[in-house]
Every structure is written in structure tokens, then in C-alpha cells.
N, C-alpha and C positions, 0 to 999 in steps of 0.2 A: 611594587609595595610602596615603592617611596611618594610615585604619585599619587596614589590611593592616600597617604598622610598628608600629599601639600591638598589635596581636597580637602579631608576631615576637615584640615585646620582652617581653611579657607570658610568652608560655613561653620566651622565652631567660631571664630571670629566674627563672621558677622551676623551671628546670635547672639554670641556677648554685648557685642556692640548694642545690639537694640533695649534685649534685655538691661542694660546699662543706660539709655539712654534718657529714658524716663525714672530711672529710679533715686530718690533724693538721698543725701545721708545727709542728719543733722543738722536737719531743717526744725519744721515746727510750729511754736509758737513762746516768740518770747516776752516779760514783762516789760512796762514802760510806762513811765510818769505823765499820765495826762494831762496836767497842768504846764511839763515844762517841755511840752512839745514846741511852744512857741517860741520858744528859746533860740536864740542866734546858732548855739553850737548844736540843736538838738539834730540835724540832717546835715550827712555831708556827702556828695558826689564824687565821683572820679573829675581829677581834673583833666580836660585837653590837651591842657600844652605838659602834661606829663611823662620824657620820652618812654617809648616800648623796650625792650632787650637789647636790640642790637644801639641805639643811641644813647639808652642808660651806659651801656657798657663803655662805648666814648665817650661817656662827659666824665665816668669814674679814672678812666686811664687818663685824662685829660688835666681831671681835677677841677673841674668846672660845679659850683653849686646847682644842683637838681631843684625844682620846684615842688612844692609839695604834691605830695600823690592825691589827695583831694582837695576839697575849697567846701567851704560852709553853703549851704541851700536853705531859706526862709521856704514854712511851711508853704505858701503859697505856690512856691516855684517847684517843689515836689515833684508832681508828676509830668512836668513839660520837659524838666533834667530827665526822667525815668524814658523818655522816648527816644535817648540817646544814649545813655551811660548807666552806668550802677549808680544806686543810691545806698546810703546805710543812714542807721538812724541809730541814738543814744541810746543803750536801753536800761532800766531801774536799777540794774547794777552797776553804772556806770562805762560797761564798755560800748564798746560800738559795732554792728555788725551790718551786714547787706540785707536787704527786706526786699519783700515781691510788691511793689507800692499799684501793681494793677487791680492787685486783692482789699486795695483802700482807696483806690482813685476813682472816680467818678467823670464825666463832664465838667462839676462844678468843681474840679480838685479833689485836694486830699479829703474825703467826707468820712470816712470809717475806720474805726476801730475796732475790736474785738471781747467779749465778755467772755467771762470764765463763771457754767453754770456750776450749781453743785455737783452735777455726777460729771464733772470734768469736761464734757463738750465744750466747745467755742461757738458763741452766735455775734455775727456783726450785729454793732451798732453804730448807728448816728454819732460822729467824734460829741457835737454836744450833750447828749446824753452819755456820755463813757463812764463810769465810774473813776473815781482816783489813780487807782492801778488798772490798768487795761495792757491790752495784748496786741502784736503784731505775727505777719507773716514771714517769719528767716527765712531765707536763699541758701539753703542747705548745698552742699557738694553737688551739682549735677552737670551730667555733659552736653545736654538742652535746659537749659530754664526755664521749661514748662512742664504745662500738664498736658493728660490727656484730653480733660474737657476742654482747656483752651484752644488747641487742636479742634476737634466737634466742632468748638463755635464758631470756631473761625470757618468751618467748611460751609458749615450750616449758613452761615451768615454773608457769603458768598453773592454777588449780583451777576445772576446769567449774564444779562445783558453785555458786562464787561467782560466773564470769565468764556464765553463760550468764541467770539472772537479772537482773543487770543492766543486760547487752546487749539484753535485749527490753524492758526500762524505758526506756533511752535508746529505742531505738527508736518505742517507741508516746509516748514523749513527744516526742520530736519530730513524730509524723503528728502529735501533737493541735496545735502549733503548725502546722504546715501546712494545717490544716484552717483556722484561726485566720487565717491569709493568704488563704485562698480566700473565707471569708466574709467581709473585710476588702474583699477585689476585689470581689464582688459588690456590698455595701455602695456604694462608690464609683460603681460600674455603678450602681445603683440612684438615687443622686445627681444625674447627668448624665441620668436620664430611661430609661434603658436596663434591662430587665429579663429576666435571663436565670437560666434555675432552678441551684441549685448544682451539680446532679450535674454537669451539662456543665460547668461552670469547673474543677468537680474534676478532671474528664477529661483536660479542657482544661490545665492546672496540670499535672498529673503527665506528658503528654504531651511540656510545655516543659523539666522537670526531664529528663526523657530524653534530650533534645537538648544540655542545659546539661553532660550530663558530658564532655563533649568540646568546649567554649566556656569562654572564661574568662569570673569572674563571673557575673552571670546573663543574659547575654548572650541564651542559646540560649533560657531562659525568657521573657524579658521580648517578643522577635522574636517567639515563637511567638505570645501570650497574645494579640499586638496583632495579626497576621497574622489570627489564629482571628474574631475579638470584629468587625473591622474585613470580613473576609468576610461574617460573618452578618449584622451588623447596618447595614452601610453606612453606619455615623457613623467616620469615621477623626479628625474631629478631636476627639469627646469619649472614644472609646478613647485615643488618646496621652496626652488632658489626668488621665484617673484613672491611667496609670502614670507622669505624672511627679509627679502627687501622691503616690500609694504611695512612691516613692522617698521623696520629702521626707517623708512620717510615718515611714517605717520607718528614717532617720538621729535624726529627734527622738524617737522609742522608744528607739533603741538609747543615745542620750544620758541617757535619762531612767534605763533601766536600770542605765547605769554609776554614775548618781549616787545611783541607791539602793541600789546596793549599795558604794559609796567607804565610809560610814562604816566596813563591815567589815574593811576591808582594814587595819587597824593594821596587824597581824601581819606580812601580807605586804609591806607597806611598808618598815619597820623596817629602815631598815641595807640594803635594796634599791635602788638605784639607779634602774632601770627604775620600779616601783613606785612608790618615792617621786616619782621624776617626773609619773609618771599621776597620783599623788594630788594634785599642786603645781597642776596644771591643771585641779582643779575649778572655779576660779570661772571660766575660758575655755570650757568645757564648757557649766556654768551660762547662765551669758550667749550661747552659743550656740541651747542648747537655746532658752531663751525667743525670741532672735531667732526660730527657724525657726516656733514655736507663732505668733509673732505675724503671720508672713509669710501662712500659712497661715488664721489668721482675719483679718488686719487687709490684706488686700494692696495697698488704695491708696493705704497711709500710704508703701509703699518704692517707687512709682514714678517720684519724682521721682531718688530718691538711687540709683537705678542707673545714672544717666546720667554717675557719675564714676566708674564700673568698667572695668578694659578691654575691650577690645569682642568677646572671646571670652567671658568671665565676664558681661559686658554682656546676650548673648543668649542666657543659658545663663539669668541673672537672671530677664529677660524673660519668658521659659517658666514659668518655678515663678509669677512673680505673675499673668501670663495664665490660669496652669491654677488657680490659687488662689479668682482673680476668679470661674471660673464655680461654686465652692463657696459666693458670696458671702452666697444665700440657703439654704443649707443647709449650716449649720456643725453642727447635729447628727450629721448624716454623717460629718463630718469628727471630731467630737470618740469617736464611736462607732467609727472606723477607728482612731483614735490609741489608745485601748485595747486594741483586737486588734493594734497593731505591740506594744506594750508587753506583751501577754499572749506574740506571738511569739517576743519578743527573750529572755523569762523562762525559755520551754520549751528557746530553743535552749542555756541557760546548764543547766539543768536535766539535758540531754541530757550535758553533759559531766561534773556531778558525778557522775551514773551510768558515767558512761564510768572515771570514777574509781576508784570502788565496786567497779565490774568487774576493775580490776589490782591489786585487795587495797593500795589506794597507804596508805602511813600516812604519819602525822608531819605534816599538813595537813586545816586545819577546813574546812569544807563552804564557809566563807562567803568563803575563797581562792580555790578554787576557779572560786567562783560571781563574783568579781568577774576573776579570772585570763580566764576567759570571754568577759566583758562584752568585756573589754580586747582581747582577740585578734580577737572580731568585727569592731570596729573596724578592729583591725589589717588584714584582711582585707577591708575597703571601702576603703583608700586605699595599699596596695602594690601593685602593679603586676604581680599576679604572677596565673597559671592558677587558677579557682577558688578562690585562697586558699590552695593546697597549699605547702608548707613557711614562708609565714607562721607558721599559725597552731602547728605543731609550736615555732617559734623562740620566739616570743613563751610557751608555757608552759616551755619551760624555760626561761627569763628570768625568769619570775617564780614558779616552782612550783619548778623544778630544782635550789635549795639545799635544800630541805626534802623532796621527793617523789623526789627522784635524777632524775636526767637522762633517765634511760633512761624512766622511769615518766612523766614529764611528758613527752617527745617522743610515747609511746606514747598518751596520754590527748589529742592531736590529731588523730593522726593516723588512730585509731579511728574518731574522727568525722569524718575526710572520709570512710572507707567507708562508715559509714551514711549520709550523707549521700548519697554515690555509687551505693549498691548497694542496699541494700534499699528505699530510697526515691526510687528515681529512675530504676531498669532495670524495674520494673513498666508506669510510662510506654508504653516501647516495647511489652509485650504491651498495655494497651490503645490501643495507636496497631495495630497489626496485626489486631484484633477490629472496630476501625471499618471501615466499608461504602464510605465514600469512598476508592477507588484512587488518587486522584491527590494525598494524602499526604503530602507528603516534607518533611525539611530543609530550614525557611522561610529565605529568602536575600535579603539587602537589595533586592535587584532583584523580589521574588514583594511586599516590603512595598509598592513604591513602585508599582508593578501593580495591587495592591489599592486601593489609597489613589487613584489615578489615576480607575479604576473606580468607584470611589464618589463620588467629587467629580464625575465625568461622568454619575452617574443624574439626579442632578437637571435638569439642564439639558435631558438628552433627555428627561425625562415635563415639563417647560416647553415645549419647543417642539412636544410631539403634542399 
């Protein structure tokens, strides 16, 4: 029952999510004095050097004067600020709010304005023809700042030439990490005494990814991989114990990853909020990572100190140093598996710069990207949501979306749940249809515990003939 609920909520979350993520509140169309557009104070921008959360928070305990949070912008310089930072603008009643200045920018700049017909419609116009009072577009609450048509036109508007290069870049860089995973499992297999050649794991692997696009997580993978391994080879306990190891290397991969690529993130840091948060948390990261390296090679240093953990985290503990202990005499295994999660975790960051490449995204260095990545993977192992879908969209416009536009960093995600989903994962299901064994199907908690039952019962029956 309980897992049945962390499902529900798992895609009721990432319905929310999307259903949310296009949707505006209190937005619109507000008034504005078209005469005194040209006005010094009439636009004003975020400024740069204005720190994020965690550096606001030191210069307040410090008592250090803050700068102000924006800086005045001349109509002209409008939309070249907008391709970096927010902008707001004056409006007739005197306050100031955020506007969408791509709904008024042009090539030639700021050119439009907005009319208010009689039956209430809004039609752009030419700023020189405006009327005295005219209208803008507010930046209502949303958690993309876009639209759907901006989306469209951005797909629409797309150049082969560029996009299909480096959509098969992402592509084969991604198998190579997947291949990197498969030889990672076998590895592990191979530690535990179990030998099994790779084309079958690879089968095996792409078979579970088939099953996973309709599971959240890697749910449908990780079942399958154990169901497969646990049939052939009748060891069910040293199958579980190399995927809950794999788990535990591929969080301290993905750790190691982010922190080799933290130092790049200045940039994207800067005056970013989000950002700067992730980067404030390196040395929690740090000290994670080392804990999990030491779990992994040292594991009967922490078996005393789990016995003050609660008692779900307790037996959760228990598992990773159980499955650790049987690496005890072969940490070269292990240190050899921790290379290919970290070669993994590289290709799959890799995958998204090229994903980058592919939407012609400017205004952003490769090595934002590549830490923007690291970041979302993450994101995507402890949200609670289907696969990782609309996480991982959120999280790059969080940290890309001032620089890359919204639209372009929502699309540089969400490209890679497709490859992720379709070219590397509906293959699967053809070689799950060319295998000879009929009886096939969508392995299901009940087919594991069957299995597992089965194998723990051979021995006793070749004991008692």
C-alpha cells in the first residue's frame, strides 16, 4: 500500500509540476505613460553585483552595506539587459513591476507598445503611434517565464543543419555512458563471484530501460536487472547486494562530479540565488562524498554508529554496510566501479551540453552548463517526481534561464528526457520481442519475491537428495 502511495504521489507531483509550469498568476496587461517612457527612472533592471541568499545573509550578519537590488536602464538598452536579467518598468500608477520586454522588443529594440480596443482586446503598436496611456506585458508568478508559443517557435525555428549534429552527439554520448554502467554492473557481478558475459547485461540493461519509461526513477530498471541476474544465476542475495552498491557509487560519482565541476560555476553563481546556494554547500557535499567513499571501503568502522539512526534510515543503513562488507576483500572492484559511475555521471552532463549546442543557446559557457547538469541530476534523485520529468526542466531554468532565456533552458531538459526515453530506451522493447523466451513480461514485485523464494529453496532441495 505504501508503495502504491509514494507512486501516486510521485506522478501526482509531476503533473503538478507541469500543469504549473506554464501557468501565469497575475500577470496581464498593465497601464503606462507613454510619454515618460523615456525617462531615466522609467526601466530598471536587476543589478549583478547584487549578492544571492546565502552572501546577502553575510554582509547582513556582517553589517556590510548591500547595493541596490536594481540600477536604472535607458529605453534604449532595454532589451540587450532583458537577455540577461529581469527588467521592470514604471507603470501609470506609479509602481514598478517586472514586464516580458520580448512581447515589445524587436531587432531594432524596444518598438511596441500595446492598445486597449473598445471591447477590451489588446493590439500592439508601433511605440510611435501609442496612444498617451498604453499598455505593457507583466511577468506574472510563473515557474517558466514563458509561453507555449514561444516554445513552438523556438522548435519551429530550429536549424537542422545545427540541431541534428548535435542531437546524435548527445546521443552516442550518452550510449557510451550507458555502456560505462553496464560494464560498471558486470564489474560488481564479477566481485561477488558471478560471471556473466556483457552482451547479456547489455540486453539485459536496455531491456530494464524499456520498462523504466513508464516507472518512476529507475524503478522498472533496477526490478528488471535483479529479476534477470536472480533467474539465471540463483544467487538472490549477492544480486541485491551489487545494486545497492551501484546505487551507493553512482550518488558518490554524482557528488564527485558536482564538485569537479563547482569551481566553474563562478559565473553562474554570481548574483544567482539557486546557484549560489549549490555552491555554499560544497563543503556538505564534500563531507558527504568522503563519508559514502569511506562506507564503501571502511564499512565496519559505521556499524556501531547506526544503531542511533531511526529505524527506517536504521535498516536502510544496515543494507549499504551489509552489501559493502561483502566488497571487503575486493575494493579494487569497487574502486574500478567508482570510475565508471564518475565516467557515467560526465557523459550524462556531456549529453546536455550537446543538447545545448543543438538549440544554438548563446550567452552561456560550456562549463554552466556542465555544472547546471551535475545540479539537476541531483535534482532528479531526490524530488519525488516521475522519472525526473519537470524537475529537471525547472532546475535549468533556475540556473541557465537568466542567461540562456527561459525558453531555451526549459528546452535543453527537456530534450534530454527524450533521448533519454526514446532513442535509448524503446530499443529495449525490440530486443525484449527478438528474445526466445515467451514468458517475458513486466517484472512485478510479486515475479521478484517468486524468484528470490525459488532460489533460496534450491539449495535445501539439492541438501536434502
Amino acid at each position: 500500500m505504501k508503495r502504491t502511495l509514494a507512486l501516486l504521489l510521485k506522478f501526482g507531483v509531476t503533473l503538478g509540476i507541469f500543469a504549473a509550469i506554464f501557468l501565469e498568476f497575475f500577470g496581464g496587461y498593465r497601464a503606462v505613460d507613454t510619454a515618460k517612457l523615456r525617462a531615466l527612472d522609467a526601466f530598471e533592471t536587476t543589478n549583478p553585483a547584487y549578492p544571492g541568499i546565502v552572501s546577502h545573509v553575510r554582509a547582513r550578519l556582517r553589517g556590510s552595506a548591500l547595493p541596490p537590488a536594481r540600477i536604472p536602464v535607458g529605453i534604449d538598452e532595454v532589451c540587450v539587459a532583458a537577455a540577461e536579467r529581469h527588467v521592470f518598468v514604471r507603470l501609470a500608477d506609479g509602481t514598478v513591476q517586472q514586464f516580458k520586454p520580448l512581447r515589445h522588443c524587436s531587432d531594432r529594440g524596444f518598438t511596441t507598445l500595446y492598445a486597449r480596443a473598445a471591447d477590451g482586446s489588446f493590439a500592439p503598436v508601433p511605440i510611435a503611434d501609442a496612444p498617451a496611456q498604453a499598455y505593457v506585458r507583466i511577468q506574472g508568478y510563473q515557474l517558466v517565464p514563458a509561453e507555449l508559443s514561444e516554445l513552438w517557435s523556438e522548435v519551429r525555428n530550429l536549424r537542422l543543419s545545427v540541431f541534428l549534429p548535435w542531437f546524435v552527439a548527445a546521443v552516442l554520448v550518452k550510449l557510451l555512458g550507458i555502456f560505462a554502467n553496464v560494464w560498471r554492473w558486470q564489474i560488481l557481478l564479477r566481485g561477488q563471484g558471478i560471471e556473466l558475459g556483457f552482451g547479456y547485461l547489455a540486453n539485459t540493461y536496455f531491456i530494464g530501460r524499456y520498462f523504466g519509461i513508464v516507472t518512476p526513477s529507475t524503478m522498472g530498471l533496477d526490478a528488471w536487472r535483479l529479476y534477470e541476474t536472480i533467474r539465471l544465476t540463483r544467487r538472490p542475495v549477492e544480486c541485491a547486494t551489487v545494486l545497492v552498491v551501484e546505487r551507493v557509487l553512482g550518488m558518490v560519482g554524482l557528488f564527485m562530479v558536482i564538485l569537479l565541476f563547482m569551481p566553474m560555476a563562478g559565473r553562474i553563481t554570481h548574483g544567482q540565488s539557486f546557484g549560489e546556494l549549490v555552491a555554499a554547500m560544497a563543503p556538505l557535499i564534500g563531507a558527504t562524498t568522503i563519508f559514502g567513499l569511506l562506507i564503501l571501503l571502511r564499512p565496519s568502522w559505521f556499524r556501531a554508529l547506526v544503531r542511533i539512526f531511526p529505524a527506517r534510515l536504521r535498516r536502510f543503513a544496515e543494507n549499504v554496510i551489509d552489501a559493502a562488507t561483502a566488497y571487503a576483500d575486493r575494493r579494487a572492484y569497487l574502486l574500478l566501479a567508482l570510475g565508471l559511475a564518475v565516467f557515467g555521471q560526465i557523459t550524462t552532463t556531456l549529453m546536455y551540453f550537446a543538447n545545448a549546442m543543438s538549440l544554438g543557446t548563446q550567452n552561456v559557457h560550456a562549463s554552466e552548463v556542465l555544472f547546471a547538469s551535475a545540479v539537476m541530476t541531483f535534482g532528479t534523485f531526490v524530488a519525488p517526481s516521475a522519472s525526473g520529468e519537470g524537475v529537471r526542466e525547472l532546475v535549468f531554468v533556475w540556473l541557465l534561464g537568466s542567461k540562456a532565456g527561459a525558453v531555451k533552458a526549459f528546452l535543453i531538459g527537456n530534450l534530454g528526457f527524450w533521448i533519454e526515453k526514446v532513442p535509448l530506451s524503446v530499443p529495449g522493447g525490440l530486443i525484449l520481442l527478438l528474445r526466445r523466451d515467451p514468458s517475458i513480461h513486466a517484472v512485478t514485485r510479486e515475479d521478484l519475491e517468486r524468484v528470490r523464494r525459488e532460489a533460496a529453496a534450491e539449495p535445501r532441495t539439492a541438501s536434502a537428495g
